[in-house]
Every structure is written in C-alpha cells, then in structure tokens.
C-alpha positions in Angstrom: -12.5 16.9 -34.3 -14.6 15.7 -37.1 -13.3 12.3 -37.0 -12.8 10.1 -33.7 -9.0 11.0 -32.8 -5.8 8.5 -32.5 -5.2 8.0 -28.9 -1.2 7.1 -27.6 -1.7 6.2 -24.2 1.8 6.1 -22.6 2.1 4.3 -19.4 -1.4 2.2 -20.5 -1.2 -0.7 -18.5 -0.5 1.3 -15.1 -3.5 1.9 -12.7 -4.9 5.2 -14.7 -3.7 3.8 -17.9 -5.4 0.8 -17.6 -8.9 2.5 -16.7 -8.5 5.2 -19.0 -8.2 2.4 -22.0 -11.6 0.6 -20.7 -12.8 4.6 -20.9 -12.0 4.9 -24.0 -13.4 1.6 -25.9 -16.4 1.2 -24.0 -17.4 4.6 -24.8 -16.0 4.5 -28.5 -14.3 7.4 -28.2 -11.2 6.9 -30.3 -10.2 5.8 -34.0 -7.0 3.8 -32.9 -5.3 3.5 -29.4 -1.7 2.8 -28.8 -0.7 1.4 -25.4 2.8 1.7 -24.3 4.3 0.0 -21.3 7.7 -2.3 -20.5 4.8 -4.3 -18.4 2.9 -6.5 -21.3 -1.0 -6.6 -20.5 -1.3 -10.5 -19.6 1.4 -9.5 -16.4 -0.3 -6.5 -15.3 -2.9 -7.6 -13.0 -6.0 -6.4 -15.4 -9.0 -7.7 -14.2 -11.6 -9.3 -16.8 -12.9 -5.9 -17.5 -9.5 -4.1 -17.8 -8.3 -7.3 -20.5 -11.9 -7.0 -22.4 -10.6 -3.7 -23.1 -7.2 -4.7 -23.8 -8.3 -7.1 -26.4 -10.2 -4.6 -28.4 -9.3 -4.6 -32.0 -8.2 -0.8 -31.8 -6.3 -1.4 -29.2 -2.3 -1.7 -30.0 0.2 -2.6 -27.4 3.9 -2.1 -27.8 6.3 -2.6 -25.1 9.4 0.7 -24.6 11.0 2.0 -22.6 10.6 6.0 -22.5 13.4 7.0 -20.9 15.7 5.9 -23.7 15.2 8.4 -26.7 14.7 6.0 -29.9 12.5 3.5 -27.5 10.7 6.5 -27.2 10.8 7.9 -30.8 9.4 4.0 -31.9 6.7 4.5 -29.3 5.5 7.2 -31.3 5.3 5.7 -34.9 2.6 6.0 -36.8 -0.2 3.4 -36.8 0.9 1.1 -39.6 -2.5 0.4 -40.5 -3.3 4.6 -41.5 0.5 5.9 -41.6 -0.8 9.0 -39.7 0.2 10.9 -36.6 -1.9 10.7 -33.2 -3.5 13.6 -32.1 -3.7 13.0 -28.5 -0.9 11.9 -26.2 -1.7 11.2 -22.8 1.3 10.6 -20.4 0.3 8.2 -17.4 3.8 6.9 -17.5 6.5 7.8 -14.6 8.2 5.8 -11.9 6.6 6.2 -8.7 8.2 3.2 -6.7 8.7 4.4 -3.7 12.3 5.1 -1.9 14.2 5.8 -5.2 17.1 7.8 -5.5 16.6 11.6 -6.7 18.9 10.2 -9.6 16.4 7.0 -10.4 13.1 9.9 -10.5 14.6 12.6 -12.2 15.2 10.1 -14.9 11.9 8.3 -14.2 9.9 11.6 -14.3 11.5 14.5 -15.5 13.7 13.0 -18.9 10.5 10.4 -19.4 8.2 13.6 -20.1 9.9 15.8 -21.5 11.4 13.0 -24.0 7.8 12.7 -24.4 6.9 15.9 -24.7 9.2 17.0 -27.5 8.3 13.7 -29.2 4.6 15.5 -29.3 5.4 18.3 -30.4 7.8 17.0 -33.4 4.5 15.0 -34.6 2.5 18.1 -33.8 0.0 16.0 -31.4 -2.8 18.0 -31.1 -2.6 17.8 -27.4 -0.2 16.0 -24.6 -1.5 15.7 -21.6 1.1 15.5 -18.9 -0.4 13.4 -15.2 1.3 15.3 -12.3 1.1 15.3 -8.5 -1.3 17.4 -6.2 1.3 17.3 -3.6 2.7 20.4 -4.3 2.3 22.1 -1.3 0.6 21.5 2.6 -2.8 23.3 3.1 -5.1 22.6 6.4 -7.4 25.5 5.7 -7.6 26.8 2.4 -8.1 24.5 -0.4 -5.0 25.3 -2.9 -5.5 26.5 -6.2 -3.3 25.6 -9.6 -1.5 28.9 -9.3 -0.4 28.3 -5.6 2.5 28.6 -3.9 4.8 25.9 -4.9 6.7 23.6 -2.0 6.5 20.1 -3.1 6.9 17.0 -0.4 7.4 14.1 -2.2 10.0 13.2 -4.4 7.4 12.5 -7.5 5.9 16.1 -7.1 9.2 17.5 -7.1 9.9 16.3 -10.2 6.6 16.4 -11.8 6.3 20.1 -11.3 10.1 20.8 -13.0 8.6 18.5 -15.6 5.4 21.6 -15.8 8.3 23.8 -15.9 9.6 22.6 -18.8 6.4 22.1 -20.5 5.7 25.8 -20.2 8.8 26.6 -22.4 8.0 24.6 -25.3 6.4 27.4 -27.5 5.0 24.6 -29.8 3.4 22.4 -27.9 -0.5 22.3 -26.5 -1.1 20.5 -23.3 -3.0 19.9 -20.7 -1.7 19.4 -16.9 -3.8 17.4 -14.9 -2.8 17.3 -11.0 -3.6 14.8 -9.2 -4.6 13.7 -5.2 -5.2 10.4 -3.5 -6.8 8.5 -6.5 -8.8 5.6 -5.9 -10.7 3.0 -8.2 -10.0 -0.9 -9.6 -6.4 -1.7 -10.1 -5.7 0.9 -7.2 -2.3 -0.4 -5.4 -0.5 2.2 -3.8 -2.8 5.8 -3.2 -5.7 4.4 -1.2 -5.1 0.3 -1.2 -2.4 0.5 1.6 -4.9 1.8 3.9 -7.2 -0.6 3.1 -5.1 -3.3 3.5 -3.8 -2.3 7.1 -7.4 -1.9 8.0 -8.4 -5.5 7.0 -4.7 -6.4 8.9 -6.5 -5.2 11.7 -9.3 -6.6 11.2 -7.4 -10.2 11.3 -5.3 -8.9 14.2 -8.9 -8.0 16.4 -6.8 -4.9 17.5 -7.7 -1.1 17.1 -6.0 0.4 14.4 -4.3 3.4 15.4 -3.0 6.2 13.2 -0.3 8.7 13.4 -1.4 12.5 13.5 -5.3 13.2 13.7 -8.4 12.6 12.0 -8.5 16.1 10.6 -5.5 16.0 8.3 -6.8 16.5 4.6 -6.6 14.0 2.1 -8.5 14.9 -1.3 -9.2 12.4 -3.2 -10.8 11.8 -7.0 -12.3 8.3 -8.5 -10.2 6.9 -10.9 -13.3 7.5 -13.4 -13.8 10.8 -12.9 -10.1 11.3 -13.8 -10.4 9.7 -17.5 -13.3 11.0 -18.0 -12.1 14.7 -17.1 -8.7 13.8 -19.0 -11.0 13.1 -22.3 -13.0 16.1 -21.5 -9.7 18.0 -21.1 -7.6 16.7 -24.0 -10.9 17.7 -26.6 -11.3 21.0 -25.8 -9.4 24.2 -27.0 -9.8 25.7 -23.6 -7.5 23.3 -22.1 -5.1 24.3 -24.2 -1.8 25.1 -22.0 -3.8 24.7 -18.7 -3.1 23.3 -15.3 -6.1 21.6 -13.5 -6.4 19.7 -10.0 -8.7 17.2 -10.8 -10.4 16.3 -7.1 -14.1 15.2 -6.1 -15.9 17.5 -3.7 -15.9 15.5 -1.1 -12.7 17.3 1.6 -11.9 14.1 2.4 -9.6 13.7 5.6 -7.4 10.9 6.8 -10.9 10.2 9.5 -13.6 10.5 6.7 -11.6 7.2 5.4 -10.8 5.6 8.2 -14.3 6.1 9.4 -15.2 4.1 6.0 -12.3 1.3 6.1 -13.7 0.9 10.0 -17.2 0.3 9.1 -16.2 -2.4 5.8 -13.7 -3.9 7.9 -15.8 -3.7 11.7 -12.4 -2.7 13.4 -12.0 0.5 15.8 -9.8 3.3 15.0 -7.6 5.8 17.3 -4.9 8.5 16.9 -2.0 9.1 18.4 -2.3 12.7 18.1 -0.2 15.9 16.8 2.4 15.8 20.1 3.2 12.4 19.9 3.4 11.6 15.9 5.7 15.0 16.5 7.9 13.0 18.4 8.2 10.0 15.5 9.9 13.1 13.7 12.8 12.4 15.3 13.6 9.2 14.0 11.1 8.8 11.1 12.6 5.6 9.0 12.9 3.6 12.6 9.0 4.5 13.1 8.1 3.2 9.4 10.3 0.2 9.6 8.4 -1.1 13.1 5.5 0.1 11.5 6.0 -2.5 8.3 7.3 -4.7 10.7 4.0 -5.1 12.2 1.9 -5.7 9.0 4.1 -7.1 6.4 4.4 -10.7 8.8 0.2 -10.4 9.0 -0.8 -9.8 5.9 1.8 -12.8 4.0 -0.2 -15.3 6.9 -3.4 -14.0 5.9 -2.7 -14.6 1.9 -1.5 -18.0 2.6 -4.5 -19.1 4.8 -6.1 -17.9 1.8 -4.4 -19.6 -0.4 -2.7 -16.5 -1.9 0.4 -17.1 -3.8 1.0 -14.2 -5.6 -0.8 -10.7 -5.2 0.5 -7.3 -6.4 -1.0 -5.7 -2.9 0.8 -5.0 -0.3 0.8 -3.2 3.1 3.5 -1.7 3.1 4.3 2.6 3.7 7.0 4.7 2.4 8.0 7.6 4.8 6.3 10.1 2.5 2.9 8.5 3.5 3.1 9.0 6.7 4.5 12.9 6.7 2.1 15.7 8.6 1.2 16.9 4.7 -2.6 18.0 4.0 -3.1 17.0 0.3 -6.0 19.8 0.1 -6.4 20.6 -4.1 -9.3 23.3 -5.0 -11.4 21.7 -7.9 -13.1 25.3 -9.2 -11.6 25.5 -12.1 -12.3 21.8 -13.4 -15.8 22.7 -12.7 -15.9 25.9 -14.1 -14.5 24.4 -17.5 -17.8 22.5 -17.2 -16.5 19.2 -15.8 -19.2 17.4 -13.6 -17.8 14.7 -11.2 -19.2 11.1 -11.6 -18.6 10.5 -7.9 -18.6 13.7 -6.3 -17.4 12.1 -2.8 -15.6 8.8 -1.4 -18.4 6.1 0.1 -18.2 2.7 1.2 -19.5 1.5 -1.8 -16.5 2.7 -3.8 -14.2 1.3 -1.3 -16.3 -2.0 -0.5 -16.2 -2.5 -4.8 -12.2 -2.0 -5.4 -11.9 -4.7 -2.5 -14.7 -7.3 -4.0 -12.6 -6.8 -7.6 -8.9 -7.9 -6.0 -11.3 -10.6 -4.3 -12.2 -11.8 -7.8 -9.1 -11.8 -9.1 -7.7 -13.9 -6.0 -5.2 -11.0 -4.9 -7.4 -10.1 -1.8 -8.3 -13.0 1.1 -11.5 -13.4 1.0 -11.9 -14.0 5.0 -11.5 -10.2 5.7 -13.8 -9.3 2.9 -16.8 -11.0 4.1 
C-alpha cells in the first residue's frame, strides 16, 4: 500500500482491540482508525497507556451494536473527514461471556461476523480479518496444524469455526483467519487472569493450591503483542490472502509451566489431583465448579475490600469449559514460515509479574498479594 491504510477495528475497546489500537498509533501505522464497541473507552478499564492511545487524533470511536444489520452498516461509513472506504477490517468483536445459551453465541459470533463480513466485502475492504478460537480440537502429543481435524469444545470455537465456514464461501472477499490460544498481556481478564487470581487467593489463604488433572496438560499460549503485531503483519500482505493461521509463541506451555510461574510470583505451593480423580468430577461437573467458585469468590471480595477495592473488572471466577481435560496444543509453523518472528517467544515471570503490576496501578489488583 502506497499510502498508510484506514483501519476499522471492530470490537476496539476489548482486551485485543484495545492493544491492537496502542499497536497501531504508537507505531504510526495507519491513516485513520475507527473503533467500534457498545463499551465507550472511559468505561472500559484502559489503563493510561491504552487511553493515550485512545485519545489520538486518528483515533474515531463510535459506539454499535454489530449484531443488528444497520448498527452494523453505520459502523462501516466512511470516515467523514476523507469520504473513503477502509481497507482493513479487523474483527475482535464476539461475545465470549461465559455460560450463554447456544442461541445468545450463535448470534454473538456467528451473525456478528458474517454481518461483518458481507459489510467488507460490499465496501470491498482490502482485507477482514476474522479472530477465532484455537480450541478446535484436543491434542496431547502432536501440536495441531490449521488444516486439522475439526472437534471444537467450547461453545465460542464452535461457533467461530462455522463462522470460517462461511467466510470460505464468500467468493469476494479476502481475509485472513487468525486462531487463537490462551492469550495473555495488559487488559487480560478472562484467558490467563483467572489463574492468576486464584493463585494470589491462595496466596492470601496460606494453603497449597491444588489443580484438577496434571501438570502435563497443554495450554499454548501467545502475548497479546505478538498477536497485533502478527495481525498487522497478516492483514498487509497478499500472502495472507484467504489463509488460516494459529498464532501461538514457541513456548509448549502446559497447565505446570504456569503454575510453576504463578507459584514463584505468588510464593504459594502447587499440587494435582491427578487424571483418576479429576475423572471422577466428570460425573457431576457444574457441582465441582460451583464449590470450586464457592471457595474463591468469598476470598477474593475480602481481599479487594481490605484493599480498598470497590470496583474491579477481575474476577476469580471459572466456567466449566476451563476446567475440561482439553489440550489447547496449536502448531505455529506456518506463522513462521510466512516470516512472522515472535516478540515473546515463551511465557516468563516477567510477562506475568507486569500484567499483575498494571491492574495494581490501575487499583483493580490488591496490592498486599502483589508485593
């Protein structure tokens, strides 16, 4: 592109979104930048880096709601100051709350992109990049490739991959698919924060925090920079054109890689209860996750108040799908061999130790488990 591109950024003021805006005007990437969200910017939970970006002059926000089809149509207006189309769309935006009905994320997911989608390709964007979900099948051993074997186990991959489906059939449209494992980085609140929190719960607790399964169930994971910066990489280049890529770090991260880390920030032991009896939690899974909750939700509202927490975005608690016997296990060959080369090949402490000093700043994170 000869000139810097227009950039919609749908979904902008969620945990990518957010990150991927900073990406964008601290490295002067774009021309103009649209973000669309129903949450405004100020109610977001940005931290002062996040709203520096925010408050960029190329930086447009205008609140819609995707799902409805002339929301969506408005979100995709040109920029009044040039009259002109963007060129690259990149959908961040799908609900991921979890325990939804299959009714609330078909809607959420599948009509949101593909309303999207067609929206692109009636502007003739000259690329959409659709966010979807690495958890599209279980792999111990071999790390799984885009072209795998497709059994999806949560309720957002499900839908994510009938939304690649669909993407696939539109003759007229180049985009990029960029799938996604446990991604980590500031304004993280539901892949890797939940962890962190229980750890620090146990931390407050002075008990051993101890884990369902074993310590060799696979959990790749990617730093939230790495992702924008591959997305950019992605979204510029004609070789991405109609392409599916896992975007993961090198790093074959496993549920005990992390809790090794989270044990050492946090000084707390950590123990499993094995594959024979997490088997047995099988049996009556939403009991197990209920006592589970029950055990950190009472903890961590004591903790914020001693702290002088009245409001925080973070919170402890797990959905069923988090704690299934899945091994998120994404293959990251082919991002490399498109010539992608990982800011932060592998999760440290570091990473971790700096998402938890940032919600510390912000006052969403007691300090007393930080120090």
């Amino acid at each position: 592109m000869s000139e810097k591109p227009s950039v919609l950024v749908l979904g902008g003021c969620g945990f990518i979104g957010r990150n991927l805006i900073t990406y964008l005007v601290e490295n002067d990437l774009s021309q103009q930048i649209r973000v669309i969200d129903k949450t405004p910017p100020q109610m977001a939970w940005l931290n002062a880096k996040q709203m520096k970006a925010f408050e960029s002059e190329k930086v447009e926000f205008c609140s819609a709601n995707l799902i409805n089809l002339n929301s969506c149509k408005n979100a995709f207006a040109p920029h009044p100051a040039t009259d002109r189309n963007w060129d690259l769309i990149i959908n961040c935006a799908a609900e991921t709350r979890p325990n939804q009905t299959d009714a609330v994320y078909k809607e959420g997911i599948l009509k949101l992109s593909i309303n999207c989608a067609n929206e692109a390709s009636h502007i003739k964007a000259k690329r959409f990049v659709e966010l979807s979900s690495g958890c599209v099948n279980s792999s111990e051993k071999i790390p799984l490739k885009e072209d795998c074997k497709y059994e999806p186990w949560t309720a957002v991959a499900k839908q994510k991959l009938k939304v690649e489906k669909e993407l696939d059939t539109m003759e007229d449209l180049s985009f990029t698919v960029v799938r996604l494992p446990v991604t980590y980085g500031f304004g993280d609140k539901r892949y890797l924060m939940p962890r962190i929190l229980i750890a620090a719960i146990y931390k407050y607790l002075n008990e051993t925090m101890k884990l369902l399964w074993n310590d060799s169930m696979r959990l790749s994971t990617v730093h939230v920079d790495d992702v924008c910066a591959a997305i950019w990489q992605l979204a510029s280049s004609p070789k991405a054109h109609r392409q599916i890529y896992n975007v993961a770090d090198d790093g074959e991260s496993t549920q005990g890689s992390i809790s090794d880390i989270l044990a050492d920030i946090f000084s707390i032991n950590i123990d499993y209860f094995g594959i024979v009896m997490s088997n047995l939690t099988k049996l009556s899974l939403s009991d197990t996750v209920s006592e589970i909750n029950d055990k950190h939700m009472a903890p961590w509202a004591d903790i914020c108040q001693q702290n002088g927490i009245n409001n925080t975005p973070l919170t402890p608690y797990l959905d069923e799908e988090q704690l299934y016997h899945k091994h998120l296990n994404l293959d990251n060959s082919k991002l490399k061999e498109f010539g992608y080369q990982l800011k932060h090949p592998k999760l440290s402490r570091d990473l971790v130790k700096a998402i938890v000093d940032d919600y510390v700043e912000q006052k969403l994170f007691p300090k007393s488990l930080a120090l």
